[in-house]
C-alpha positions as CSV (number, residue, x, y, z in Angstrom):
1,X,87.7,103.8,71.2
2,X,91.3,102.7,72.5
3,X,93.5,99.3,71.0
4,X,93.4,97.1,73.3
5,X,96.0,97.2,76.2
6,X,99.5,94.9,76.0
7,X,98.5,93.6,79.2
8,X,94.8,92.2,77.7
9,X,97.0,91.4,74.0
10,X,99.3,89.0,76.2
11,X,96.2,87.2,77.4
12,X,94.4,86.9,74.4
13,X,97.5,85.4,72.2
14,X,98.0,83.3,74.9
15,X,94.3,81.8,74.7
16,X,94.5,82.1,70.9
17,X,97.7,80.0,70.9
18,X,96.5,77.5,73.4
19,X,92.7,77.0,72.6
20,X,92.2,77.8,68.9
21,X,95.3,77.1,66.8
22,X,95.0,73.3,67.1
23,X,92.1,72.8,65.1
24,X,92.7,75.6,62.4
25,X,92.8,74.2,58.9
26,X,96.3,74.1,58.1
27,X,98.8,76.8,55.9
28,X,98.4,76.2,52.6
29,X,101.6,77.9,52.1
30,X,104.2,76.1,54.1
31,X,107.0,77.6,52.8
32,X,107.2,80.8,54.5
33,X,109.8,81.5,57.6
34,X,108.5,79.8,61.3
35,X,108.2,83.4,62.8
36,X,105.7,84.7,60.3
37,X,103.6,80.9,60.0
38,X,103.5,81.4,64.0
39,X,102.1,84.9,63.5
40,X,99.6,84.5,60.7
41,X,98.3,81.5,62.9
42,X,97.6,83.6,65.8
43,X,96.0,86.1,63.4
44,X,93.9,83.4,61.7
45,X,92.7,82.1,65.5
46,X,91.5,85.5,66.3
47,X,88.8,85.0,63.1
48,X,87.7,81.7,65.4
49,X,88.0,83.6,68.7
50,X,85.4,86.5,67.8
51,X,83.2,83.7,65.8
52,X,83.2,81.7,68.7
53,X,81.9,84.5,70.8
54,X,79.5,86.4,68.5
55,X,77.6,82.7,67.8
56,X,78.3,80.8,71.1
57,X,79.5,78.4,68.8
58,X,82.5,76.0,69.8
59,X,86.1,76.4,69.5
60,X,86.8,74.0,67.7
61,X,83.7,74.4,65.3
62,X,85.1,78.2,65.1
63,X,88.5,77.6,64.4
64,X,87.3,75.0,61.3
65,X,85.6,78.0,59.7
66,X,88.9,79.9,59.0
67,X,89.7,80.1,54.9
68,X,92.6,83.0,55.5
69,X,95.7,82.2,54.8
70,X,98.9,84.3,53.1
71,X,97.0,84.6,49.6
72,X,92.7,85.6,49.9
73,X,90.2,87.9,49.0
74,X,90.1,89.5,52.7
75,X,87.5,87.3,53.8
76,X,89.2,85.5,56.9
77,X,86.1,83.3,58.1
78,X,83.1,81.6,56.4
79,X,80.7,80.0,59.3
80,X,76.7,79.3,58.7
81,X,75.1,78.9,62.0
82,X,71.9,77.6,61.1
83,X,69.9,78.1,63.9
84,X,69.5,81.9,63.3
85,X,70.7,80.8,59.7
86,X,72.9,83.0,59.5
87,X,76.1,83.6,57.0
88,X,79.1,85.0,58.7
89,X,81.7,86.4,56.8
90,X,84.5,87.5,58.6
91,X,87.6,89.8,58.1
92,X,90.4,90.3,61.5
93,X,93.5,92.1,61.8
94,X,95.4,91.5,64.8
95,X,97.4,94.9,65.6
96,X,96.7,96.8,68.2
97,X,99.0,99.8,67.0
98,X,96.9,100.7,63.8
99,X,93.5,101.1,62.0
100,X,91.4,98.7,60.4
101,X,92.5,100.5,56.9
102,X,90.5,101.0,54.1
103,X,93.1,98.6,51.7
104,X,91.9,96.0,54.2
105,X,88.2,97.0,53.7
106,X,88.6,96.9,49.9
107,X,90.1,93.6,50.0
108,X,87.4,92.6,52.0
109,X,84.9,93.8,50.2
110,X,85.8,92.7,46.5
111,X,85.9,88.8,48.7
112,X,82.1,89.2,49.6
113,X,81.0,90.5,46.3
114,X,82.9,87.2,44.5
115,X,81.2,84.9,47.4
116,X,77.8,86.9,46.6
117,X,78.2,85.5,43.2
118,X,79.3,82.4,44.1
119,X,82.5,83.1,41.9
120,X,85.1,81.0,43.4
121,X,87.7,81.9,41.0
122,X,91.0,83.5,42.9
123,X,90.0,81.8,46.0
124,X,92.7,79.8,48.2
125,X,92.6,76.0,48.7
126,X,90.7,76.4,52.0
127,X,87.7,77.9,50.3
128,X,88.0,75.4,47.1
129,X,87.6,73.1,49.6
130,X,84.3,74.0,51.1
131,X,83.2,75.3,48.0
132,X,79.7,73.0,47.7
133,X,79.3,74.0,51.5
134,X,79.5,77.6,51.0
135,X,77.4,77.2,48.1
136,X,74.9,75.4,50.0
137,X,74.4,77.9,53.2
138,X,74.4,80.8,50.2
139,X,71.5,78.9,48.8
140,X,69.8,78.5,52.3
141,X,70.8,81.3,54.6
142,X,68.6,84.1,55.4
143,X,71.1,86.7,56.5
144,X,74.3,87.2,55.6
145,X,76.3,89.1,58.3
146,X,79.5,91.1,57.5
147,X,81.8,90.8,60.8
148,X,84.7,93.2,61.2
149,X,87.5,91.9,64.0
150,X,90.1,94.2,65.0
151,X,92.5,95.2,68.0
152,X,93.3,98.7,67.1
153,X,91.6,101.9,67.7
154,X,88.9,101.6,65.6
155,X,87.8,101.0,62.0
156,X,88.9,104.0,59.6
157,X,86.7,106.7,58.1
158,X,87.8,105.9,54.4
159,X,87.3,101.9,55.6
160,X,83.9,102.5,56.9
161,X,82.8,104.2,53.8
162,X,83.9,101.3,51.6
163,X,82.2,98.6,53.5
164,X,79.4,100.8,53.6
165,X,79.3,101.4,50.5
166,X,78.9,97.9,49.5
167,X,75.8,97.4,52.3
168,X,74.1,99.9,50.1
169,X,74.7,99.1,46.6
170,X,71.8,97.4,44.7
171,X,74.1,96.4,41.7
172,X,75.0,93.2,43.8
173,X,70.8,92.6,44.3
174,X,71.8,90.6,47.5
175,X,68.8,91.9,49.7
176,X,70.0,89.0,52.8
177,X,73.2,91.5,53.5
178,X,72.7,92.3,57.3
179,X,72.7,96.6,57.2
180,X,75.2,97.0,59.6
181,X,78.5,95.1,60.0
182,X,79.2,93.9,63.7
183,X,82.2,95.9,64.8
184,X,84.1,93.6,66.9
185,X,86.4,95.7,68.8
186,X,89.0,95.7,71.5
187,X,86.5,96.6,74.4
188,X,84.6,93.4,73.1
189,X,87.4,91.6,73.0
190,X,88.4,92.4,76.9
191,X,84.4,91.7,77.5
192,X,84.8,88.3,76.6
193,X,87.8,87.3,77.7
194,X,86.7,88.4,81.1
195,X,83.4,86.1,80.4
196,X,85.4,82.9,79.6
197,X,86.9,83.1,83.1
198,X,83.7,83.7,84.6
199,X,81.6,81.0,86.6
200,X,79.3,79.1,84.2
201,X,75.5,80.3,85.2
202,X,73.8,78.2,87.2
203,X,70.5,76.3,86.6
204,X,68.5,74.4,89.0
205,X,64.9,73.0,89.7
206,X,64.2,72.5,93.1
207,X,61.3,71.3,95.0
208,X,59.8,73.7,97.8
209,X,57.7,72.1,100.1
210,X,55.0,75.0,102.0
211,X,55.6,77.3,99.2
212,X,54.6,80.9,98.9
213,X,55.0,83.8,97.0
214,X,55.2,87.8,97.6
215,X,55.0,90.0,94.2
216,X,56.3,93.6,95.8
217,X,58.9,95.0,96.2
218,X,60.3,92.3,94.8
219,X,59.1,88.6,93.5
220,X,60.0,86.6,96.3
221,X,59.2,82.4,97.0
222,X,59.7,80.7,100.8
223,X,59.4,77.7,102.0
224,X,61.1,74.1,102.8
225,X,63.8,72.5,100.8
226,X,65.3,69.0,101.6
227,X,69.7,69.9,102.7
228,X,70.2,66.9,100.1
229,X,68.9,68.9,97.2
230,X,71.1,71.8,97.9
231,X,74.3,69.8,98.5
232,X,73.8,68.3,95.1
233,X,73.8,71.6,94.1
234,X,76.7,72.2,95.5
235,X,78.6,69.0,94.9
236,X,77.3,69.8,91.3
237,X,78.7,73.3,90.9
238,X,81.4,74.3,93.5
239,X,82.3,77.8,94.0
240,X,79.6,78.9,90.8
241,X,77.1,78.2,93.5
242,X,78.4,80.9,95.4
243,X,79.5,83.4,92.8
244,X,77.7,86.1,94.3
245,X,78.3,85.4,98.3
246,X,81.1,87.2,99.6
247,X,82.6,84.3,101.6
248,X,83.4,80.8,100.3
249,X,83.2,77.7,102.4
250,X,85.0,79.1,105.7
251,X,86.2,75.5,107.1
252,X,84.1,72.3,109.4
253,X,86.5,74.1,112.2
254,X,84.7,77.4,112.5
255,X,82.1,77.6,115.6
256,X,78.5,78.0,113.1
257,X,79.7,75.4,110.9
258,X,81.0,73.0,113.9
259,X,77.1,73.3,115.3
260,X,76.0,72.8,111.6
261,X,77.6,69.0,111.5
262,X,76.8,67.7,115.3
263,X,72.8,68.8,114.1
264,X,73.5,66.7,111.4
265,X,74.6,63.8,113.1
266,X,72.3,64.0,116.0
267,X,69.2,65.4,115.2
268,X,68.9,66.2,111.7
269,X,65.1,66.3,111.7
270,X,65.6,69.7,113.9
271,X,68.0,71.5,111.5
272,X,65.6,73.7,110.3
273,X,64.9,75.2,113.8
274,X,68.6,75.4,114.7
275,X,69.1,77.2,111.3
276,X,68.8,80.9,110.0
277,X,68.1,79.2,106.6
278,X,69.8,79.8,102.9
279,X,69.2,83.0,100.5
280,X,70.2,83.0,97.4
281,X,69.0,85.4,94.7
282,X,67.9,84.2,90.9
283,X,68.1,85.9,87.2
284,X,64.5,83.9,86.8
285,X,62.0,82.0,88.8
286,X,59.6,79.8,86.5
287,X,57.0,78.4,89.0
288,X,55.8,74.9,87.5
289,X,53.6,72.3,88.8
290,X,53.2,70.4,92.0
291,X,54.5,66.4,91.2
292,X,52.9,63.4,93.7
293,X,55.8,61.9,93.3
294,X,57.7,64.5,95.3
295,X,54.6,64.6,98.1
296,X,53.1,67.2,95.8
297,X,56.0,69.9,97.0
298,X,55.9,72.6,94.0
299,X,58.6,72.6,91.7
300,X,60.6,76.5,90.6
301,X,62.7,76.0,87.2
302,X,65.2,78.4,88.4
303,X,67.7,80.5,86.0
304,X,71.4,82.2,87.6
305,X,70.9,80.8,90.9
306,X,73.3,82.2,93.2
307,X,73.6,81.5,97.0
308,X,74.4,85.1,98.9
309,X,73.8,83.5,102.7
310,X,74.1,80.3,103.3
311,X,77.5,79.3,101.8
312,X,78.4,77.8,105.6
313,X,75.1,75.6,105.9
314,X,75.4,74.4,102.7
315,X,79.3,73.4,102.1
316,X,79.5,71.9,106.1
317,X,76.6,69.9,105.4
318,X,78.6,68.5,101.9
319,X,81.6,68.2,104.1
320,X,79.6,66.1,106.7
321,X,78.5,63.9,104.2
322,X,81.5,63.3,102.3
323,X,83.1,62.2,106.4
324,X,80.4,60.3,107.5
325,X,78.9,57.8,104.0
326,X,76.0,56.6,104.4
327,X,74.8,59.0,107.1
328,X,70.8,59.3,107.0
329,X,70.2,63.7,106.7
330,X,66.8,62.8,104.6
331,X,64.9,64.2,107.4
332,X,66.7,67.7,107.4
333,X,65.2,71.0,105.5
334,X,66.3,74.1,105.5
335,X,64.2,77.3,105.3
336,X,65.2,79.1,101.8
337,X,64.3,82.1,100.2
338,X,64.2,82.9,96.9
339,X,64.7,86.3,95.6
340,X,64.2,87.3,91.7
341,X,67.3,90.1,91.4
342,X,70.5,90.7,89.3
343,X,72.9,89.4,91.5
344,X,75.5,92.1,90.2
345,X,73.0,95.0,90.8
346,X,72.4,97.2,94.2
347,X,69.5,95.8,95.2
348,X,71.3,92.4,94.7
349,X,74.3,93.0,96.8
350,X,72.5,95.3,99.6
351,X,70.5,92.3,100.2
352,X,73.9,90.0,100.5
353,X,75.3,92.5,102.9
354,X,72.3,92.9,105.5
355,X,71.7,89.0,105.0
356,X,75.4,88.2,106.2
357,X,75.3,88.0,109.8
358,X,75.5,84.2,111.0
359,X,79.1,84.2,111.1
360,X,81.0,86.8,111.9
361,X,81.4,89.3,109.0
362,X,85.0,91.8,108.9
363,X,84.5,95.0,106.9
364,X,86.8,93.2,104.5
365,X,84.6,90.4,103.4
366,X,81.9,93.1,101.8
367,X,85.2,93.9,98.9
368,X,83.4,90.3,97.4
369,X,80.8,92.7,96.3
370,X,83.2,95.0,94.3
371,X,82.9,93.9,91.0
372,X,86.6,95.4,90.3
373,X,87.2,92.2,92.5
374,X,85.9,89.7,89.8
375,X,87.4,91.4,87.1
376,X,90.6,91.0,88.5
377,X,90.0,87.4,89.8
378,X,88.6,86.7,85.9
379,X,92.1,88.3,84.2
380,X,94.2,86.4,86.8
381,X,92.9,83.1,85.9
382,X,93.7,84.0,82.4
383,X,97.5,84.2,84.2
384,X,97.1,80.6,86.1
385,X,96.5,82.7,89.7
386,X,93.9,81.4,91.9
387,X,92.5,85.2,93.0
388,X,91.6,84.5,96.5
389,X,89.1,88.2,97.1
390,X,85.9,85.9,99.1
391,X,87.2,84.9,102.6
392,X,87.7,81.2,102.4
393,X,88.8,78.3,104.4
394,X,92.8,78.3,104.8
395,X,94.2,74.6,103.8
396,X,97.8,75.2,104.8
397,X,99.2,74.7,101.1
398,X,101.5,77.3,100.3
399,X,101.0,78.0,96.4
400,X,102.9,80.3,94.7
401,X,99.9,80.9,91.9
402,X,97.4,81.8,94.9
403,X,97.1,85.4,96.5
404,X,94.5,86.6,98.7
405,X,93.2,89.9,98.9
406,X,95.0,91.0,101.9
407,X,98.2,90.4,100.5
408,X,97.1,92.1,97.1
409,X,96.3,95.2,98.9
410,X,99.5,95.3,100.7
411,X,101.6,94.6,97.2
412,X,99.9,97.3,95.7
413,X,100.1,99.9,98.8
414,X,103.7,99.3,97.4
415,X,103.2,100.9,94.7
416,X,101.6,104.3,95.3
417,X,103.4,107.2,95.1
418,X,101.9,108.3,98.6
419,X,104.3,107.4,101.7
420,X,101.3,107.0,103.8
421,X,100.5,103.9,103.1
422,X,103.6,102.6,104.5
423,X,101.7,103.7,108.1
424,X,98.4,102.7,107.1
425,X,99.7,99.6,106.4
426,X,101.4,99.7,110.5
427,X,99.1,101.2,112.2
428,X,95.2,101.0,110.5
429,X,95.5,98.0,107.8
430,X,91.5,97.1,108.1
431,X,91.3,100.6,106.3
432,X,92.9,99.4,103.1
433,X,90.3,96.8,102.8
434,X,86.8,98.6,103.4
435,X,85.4,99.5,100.3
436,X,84.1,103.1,101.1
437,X,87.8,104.5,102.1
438,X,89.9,106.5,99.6
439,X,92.3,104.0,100.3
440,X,90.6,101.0,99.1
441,X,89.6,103.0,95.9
442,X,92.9,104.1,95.0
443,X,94.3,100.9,95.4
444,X,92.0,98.6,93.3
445,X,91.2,101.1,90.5
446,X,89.9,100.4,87.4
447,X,93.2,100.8,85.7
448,X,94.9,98.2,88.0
449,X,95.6,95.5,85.6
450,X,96.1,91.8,86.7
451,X,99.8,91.9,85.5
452,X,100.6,94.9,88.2
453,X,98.9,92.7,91.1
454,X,100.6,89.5,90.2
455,X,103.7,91.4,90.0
456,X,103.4,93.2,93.5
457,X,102.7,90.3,95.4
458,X,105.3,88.5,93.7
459,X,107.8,91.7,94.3
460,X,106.5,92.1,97.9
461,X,106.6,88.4,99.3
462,X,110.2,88.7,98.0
463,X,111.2,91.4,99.9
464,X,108.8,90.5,103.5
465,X,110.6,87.3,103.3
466,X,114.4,89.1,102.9
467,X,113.3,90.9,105.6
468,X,111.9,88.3,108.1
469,X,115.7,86.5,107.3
470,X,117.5,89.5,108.1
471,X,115.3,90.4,111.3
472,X,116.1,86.9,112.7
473,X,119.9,87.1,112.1
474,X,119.7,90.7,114.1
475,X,119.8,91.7,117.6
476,X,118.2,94.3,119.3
477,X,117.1,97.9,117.7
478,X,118.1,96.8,114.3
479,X,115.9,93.2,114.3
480,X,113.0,96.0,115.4
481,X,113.9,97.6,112.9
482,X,113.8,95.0,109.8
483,X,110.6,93.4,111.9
484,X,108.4,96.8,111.7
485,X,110.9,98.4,108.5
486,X,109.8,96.0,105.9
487,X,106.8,98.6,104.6
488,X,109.1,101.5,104.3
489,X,112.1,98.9,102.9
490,X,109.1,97.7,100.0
491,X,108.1,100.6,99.1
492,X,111.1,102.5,98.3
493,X,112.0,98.9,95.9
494,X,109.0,99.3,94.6
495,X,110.1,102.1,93.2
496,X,112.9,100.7,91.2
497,X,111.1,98.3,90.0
498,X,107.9,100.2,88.9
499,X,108.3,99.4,84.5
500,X,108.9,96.0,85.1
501,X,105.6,95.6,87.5
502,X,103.6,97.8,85.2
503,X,104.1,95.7,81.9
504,X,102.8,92.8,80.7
505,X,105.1,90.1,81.7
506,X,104.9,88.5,85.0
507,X,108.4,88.6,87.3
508,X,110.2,85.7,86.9
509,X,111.1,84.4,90.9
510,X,114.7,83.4,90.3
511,X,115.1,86.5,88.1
512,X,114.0,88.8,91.3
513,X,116.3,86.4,93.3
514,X,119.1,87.1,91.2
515,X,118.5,91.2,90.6
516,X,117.0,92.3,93.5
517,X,119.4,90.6,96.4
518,X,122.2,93.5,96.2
519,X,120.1,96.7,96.0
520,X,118.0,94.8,98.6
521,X,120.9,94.9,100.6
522,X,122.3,98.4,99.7
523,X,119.0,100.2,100.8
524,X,118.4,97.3,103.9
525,X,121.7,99.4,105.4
526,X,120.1,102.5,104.8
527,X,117.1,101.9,105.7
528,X,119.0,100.9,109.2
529,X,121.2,103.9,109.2
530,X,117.9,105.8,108.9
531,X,115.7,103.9,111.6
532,X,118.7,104.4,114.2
533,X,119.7,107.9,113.6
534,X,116.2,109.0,113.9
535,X,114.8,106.9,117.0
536,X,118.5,108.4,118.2
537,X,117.7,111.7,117.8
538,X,113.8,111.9,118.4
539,X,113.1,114.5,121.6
540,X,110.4,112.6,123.1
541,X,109.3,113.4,126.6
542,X,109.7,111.7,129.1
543,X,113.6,113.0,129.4
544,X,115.9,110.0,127.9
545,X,112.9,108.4,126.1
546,X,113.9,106.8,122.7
547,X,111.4,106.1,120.4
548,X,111.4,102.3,119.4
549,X,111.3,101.4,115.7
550,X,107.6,100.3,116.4
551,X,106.6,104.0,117.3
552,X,108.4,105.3,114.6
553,X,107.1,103.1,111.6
554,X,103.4,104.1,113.3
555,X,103.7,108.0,113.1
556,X,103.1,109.7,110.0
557,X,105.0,112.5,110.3
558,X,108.0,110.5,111.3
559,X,107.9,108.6,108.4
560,X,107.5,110.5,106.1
561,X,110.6,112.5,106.8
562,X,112.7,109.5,106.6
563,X,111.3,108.2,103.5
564,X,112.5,111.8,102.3
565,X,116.0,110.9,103.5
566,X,115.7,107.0,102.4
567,X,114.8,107.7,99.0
568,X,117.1,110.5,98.1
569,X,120.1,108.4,99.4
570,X,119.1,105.2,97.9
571,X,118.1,106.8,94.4
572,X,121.5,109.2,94.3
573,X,119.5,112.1,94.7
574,X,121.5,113.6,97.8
575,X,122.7,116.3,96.2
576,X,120.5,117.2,93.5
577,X,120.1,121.0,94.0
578,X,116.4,120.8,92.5
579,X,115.2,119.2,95.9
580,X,115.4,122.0,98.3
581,X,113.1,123.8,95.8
582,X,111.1,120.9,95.7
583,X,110.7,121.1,99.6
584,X,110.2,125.0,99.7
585,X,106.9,124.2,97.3
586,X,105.1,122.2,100.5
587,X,102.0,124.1,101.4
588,X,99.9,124.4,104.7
589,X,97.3,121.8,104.8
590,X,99.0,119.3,102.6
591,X,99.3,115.9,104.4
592,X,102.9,115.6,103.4
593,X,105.2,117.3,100.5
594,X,103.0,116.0,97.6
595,X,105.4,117.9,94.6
596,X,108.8,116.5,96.9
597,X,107.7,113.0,96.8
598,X,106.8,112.8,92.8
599,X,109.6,114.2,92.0
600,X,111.7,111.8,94.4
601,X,110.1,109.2,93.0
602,X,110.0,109.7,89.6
603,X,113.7,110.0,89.7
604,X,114.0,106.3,90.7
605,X,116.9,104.1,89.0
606,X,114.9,101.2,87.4
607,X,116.3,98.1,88.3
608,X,115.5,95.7,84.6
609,X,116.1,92.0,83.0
610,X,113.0,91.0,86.0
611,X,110.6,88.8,83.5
C-alpha cells in the first residue's frame, strides 16, 4: 500500500480546511501555539472526512462527532448512525510519511475498552459533554465498528496485532464489536475525493408512450417520450445529464442543432421524423404502471440515467425554449432508447461510440470515454479548473481556470523527454488525441497528476504567448521562425522548469512572468541562431533551395539534431566531454539518440521560486 501522494495531501487539506473545520467542536485547549491549533484541526477534520464518507452522513453532522483534541484516549470520533445502528468509533492520524504505530493502537484501544464500560473517567471535555448520548447509542446500538483513518503506508504489524487483539478478547464480553476494523487508507482516501467532484447520479421517471421491451443481449425499452420531459431533465441536471456522452452541448450555431430549433418553431409535431432520436444508457430500469392521467403512457423509474446520443437534440431544444417563452413544443416527441448498462463499462461506451454519428464526430471526441479523462477533470475541480475533455460549445470568455483537452495534450507533449513530440505536435497533432496511439497513452498516464497538467498549460500558454509577441515584432526568416519554433522553444523550458511542474503547488502567473522572461529570452536567441544556421546550411535539392523554418520544424530528423545543439547550449552542456560518448551509444533502429537525450535532459538547470 503507498501514503498518499503530496499532490492528493494538498487537496485533501484544502477540503479539510474549507468544508470540515467550521463545524468541529472547538479546542478545549486554547493555549497552545496557532501553528500546532491549525494542525491538530486539520487532523481532527480528517476523523469527520472519513466519517462522512464511510456513513454518507453530512459534513457538518461528521465534523460534530469529533471528541479528539490535544489530551484523549485515542478515540478521535464517536458517531451512531442509527439507521444501520451502528457505533463508530474512530481513531486518524494524518501523516503521510509514517505508520499507523502500535503506541497509536494502544492508545486507541485502552479508549474503546473505557467507552465499552461506559467509564468516562480521563475523558476530555468533548466526550463529558456527550456523555448521556454515548451512553444512550451504547445502550441501543447493535454494532460497534472500530474505524482506523490513516494517510501513511499502512497500519503496522505490532499495531494490527493490538487492535486485534482486543476484537478477540472475551474479558471485555462486548459480543456487538464488528470483527474487523475498517481500514481507511490513502487509496480510499483518493477514491473519494475523486467521488465528491463527481456528477451527482441521476434519477428520473419518465413516461414512454408505445413502449416495448427486448430482454437479450441486453434489457432494452423504446418508444415515444414528450422533448418537454427531457428538457426538464436537462434544465434539472446540466452536464450530470450527459456525464457519459462524449460531447457537451456543441452550440444553437452548429448545422444539426440549427435544423433542431426551426423544427421546433415550425413544425414541432414532425420532430420525431426529422430526428435520429436520444440514447441514453441506465444503472436500473424499474418498469411501473401505466397512469390515465398521462393517456395511459407507461411509466420507467429510472436509476444513473445518462444520455450518450442525444446531447444536441436535447440542449438545442432547452436553448429554443429559454429564446422563444411561451413557444408551444407540446406536440414534439422524440424516439428514445433505453439501454440497462454501466455507463463506465465496454459495452457502455462501445455503444456511445457507434451511436455518435449525427454530428460530425473527430477521433478526438472518443478521449470522453477515457476514464483517465474524468479522473483528471474530478482532481482539477478539487484545484478550481474547469477540465474542458468533452467537445463543447466555445463562448468566447477567455478564463484562466478553464483548459481544454487540446491544449492539455500540447502542455504535456512539453514535458516528455522524447523530442518527437515537438513534430508531432507540427506536422500530425490529431495523433496526440486518439486514444489508441502510443502517443495519447504516454501522455495522459495514470501517473499524470492534475498538479502537472495545470502547471503545463499554465507554463505553455506563457511561453506560446512570448512567442506569438516576438514573431509579430520580427521580420522575415526569424518571425518564421518564432511562428513555427514555439514547440521546440517549450520544450527545451520545459525542461528547466520540470520540479516545479511536478510538485504539488500550482505556478503562480506573475511569478512565471517575473522568472521565466530572461531565460525565455536567452534560449529565444538560440533557438534563432539554431533555426538560421541550419535552414542556412541544409543541402536540399533543387540547387539554392533553403529549407524554410516550416519544413524544418516538420522533419524529424532535422529536429532532432537541433534540439541536440539547442539543449546542450542552453543547459551549458557544450563542452561536457561525457556527450560525445553519449552520442557514440546511438544504435541502428533507434528513432533518435534515446541515452543522448536523457542525459541532456536530465542535466537541465532548474529554474525555482515559480509557486
Amino acid at each position: 500500500m503507498s501514503a498518499l501522494g503530496q499532490e492528493h495531501s494538498v487537496m485533501l487539506e484544502h477540503v479539510l480546511d474549507t468544508e470540515f473545520l467550521a463545524s468541529l467542536p472547538p479546542l478545549v485547549d486554547k493555549t497552545r501555539p496557532a501553528d500546532e491549533q491549525k494542525k491538530k484541526n486539520r487532523s481532527r477534520s480528517f476523523s469527520a472526512f472519513a466519517l462522512h464518507n464511510i456513513c454518507g452522513v453530512s459534513k457538518s453532522d461528521a465534523a460534530r462527532a469529533v471528541i479528539d483534541d490535544f489530551d484523549d484516549y485515542g478515540v478521535d470520533a464517536i458517531y451512531y448512525f442509527a439507521p444501520a445502528e451502528t457505533l463508530y468509533l474512530v481513531q486518524s492520524k494524518m501523516k503521510a510519511a509514517e505508520l499507523f504505530s502500535q503506541e497509536e493502537a494502544l492508545a486507541y484501544c485502552q479508549g474503546v475498552r473505557k467507552l465499552i464500560k461506559q467509564d468516562f473517567s480521563g475523558f476530555n471535555k468533548n466526550v463529558q459533554d456527550r456523555q448521556a448520548e454515548i451512553e444512550d447509542a451504547l445502550d441501543n446500538c447493535s454494532h460497534i465498528q472500530l474505524v482506523i483513518a490513516h494517510t501513511g503506508s499502512g497500519i503496522s504489524k505490532h499495531a494490527k496485532t493490538a487492535i486485534d487483539d482486543l476484537l478477540a478478547d472475551e474479558d471485555h464480553a462486548e459480543e456487538r464489536l464488528e470483527p474487523n476494523a475498517i481500514d481507511y487508507d490513502a487509496n480510499r482516501v483518493v477514491v473519494d475525493l475523486r467521488a465528491a467532484k463527481a456528477y451527482i447520479q441521476v434519477n428520473a421517471d419518465l413516461f414512454i408512450q408505445k413502449c416495448s421491451m427486448v430482454e437479450e443481449p441486453k434489457i432494452t425499452y423504446f418508444g415515444l417520450v414528450q422533448l418537454q420531459d427531457l428538457i426538464k431533465l436537462h434544465e434539472a441536471h446540466g452536464p450530470a445529464l450527459y456525464e457519459r456522452n462524449i460531447r457537451t452541448f456543441l452550440g444553437h450555431k452548429t448545422e444539426v442543432n440549427t435544423a433542431i430549433q426551426q423544427t421546433l418553431a415550425a413544425k414541432p409535431q414532425e420532430f420525431m421524423y426529422l430526428n435520429n432520436g436520444v440514447t441514453a444508457l441506465c444503472q436500473e430500469i424499474f418498469p411501473k404502471g401505466a397512469k390515465q392521467a398521462q393517456g395511459g403512457k407507461k411509466c420507467l423509474r429510472l436509476r444513473g440515467f445518462s444520455v450518450i446520443n442525444g446531447a444536441q437534440t436535447i440542449a438545442s431544444s432547452a436553448k429554443f425554449l429559454a429564446d422563444n417563452a411561451g413557444s408551444d413544443i407540446s406536440k414534439a416527441k422524440v424516439s428514445l432508447t433505453l439501454i440497462k448498462a454501466d455507463a463506465d463499462g465496454e459495452f457502455g461506451k462501445s455503444v456511445t461510440r457507434a451511436r455518435n454519428h449525427q454530428n460530425p464526430v473527430l477521433l478526438a471526441n472518443f478521449a470522453a470515454l477515457d476514464d483517465e479523462q474524468e479522473r483528471l477533470r474530478r482532481e482539477l475541480a478539487h484545484l478550481g479548473i474547469h477540465y474542458a475533455y468533452k467537445a463543447e460549445a466555445a463562448d468566447g470568455v477567455n478564463d484562466d481556470n478553464r483548459i481544454r483537452i487540446d491544449e492539455a495534450a500540447q502542455a504535456l507533449a512539453m514535458l516528455q523527454p522524447d523530442p518527437r513530440f515537438v513534430v508531432w505536435l507540427k506536422k500530425e497533432p490529431a495523433q496526440l488525441l486518439d486514444t489508441t496511439s502510443a502517443q495519447y497513452k504516454a501522455l495522459f498516464a495514470p501517473t499524470v497528476t492534475a498538479f502537472q497538467l495545470a502547471n503545463a498549460v499554465r507554463l505553455n500558454r506563457y511561453i506560446q504567448n512570448r512567442m506569438a509577441v516576438e514573431a509579430r515584432s520580427a521580420s522575415g526568416q526569424e518571425r518564421l521562425a518564432y511562428k513555427h519554433g514555439g514547440y521546440a522553444l517549450a520544450w527545451v523550458m520545459a525542461k528547466r522548469v520540470i520540479v516545479a511542474v511536478n510538485g504539488a503547488a500550482l505556478l503562480d502567473a506573475s511569478k512565471i512572468r517575473s522568472g521565466l522572461s530572461a531565460p525565455f529570452d536567452q534560449l529565444r536567441q538560440t533557438l534563432w541562431d539554431a533555426t538560421h544556421n541550419a535552414t542556412l546550411l541544409w543541402p536540399g535539392p533543387p540547387p539554392g533551395y533553403s529549407m524554410g523554418p516550416l519544413a524544418l520544424f516538420r522533419n524529424q530528423s532535422h529536429v532532432v539534431q537541433l534540439l541536440q545543439a539547442i539543449l546542450a547550449s542552453n543547459y551549458g552542456l557544450s563542452a561536457d566531454p561525457v556527450l560525445e560518448h553519449k552520442r557514440k551509444l546511438y544504435k541502428m533502429g533507434q528513432l533518435y539518440p534515446v541515452d543522448l537525450f536523457e542525459y541532456l535532459v536530465s542535466k537541465a538547470p532548474q529554474i525555482g521560486n515559480l509557486t
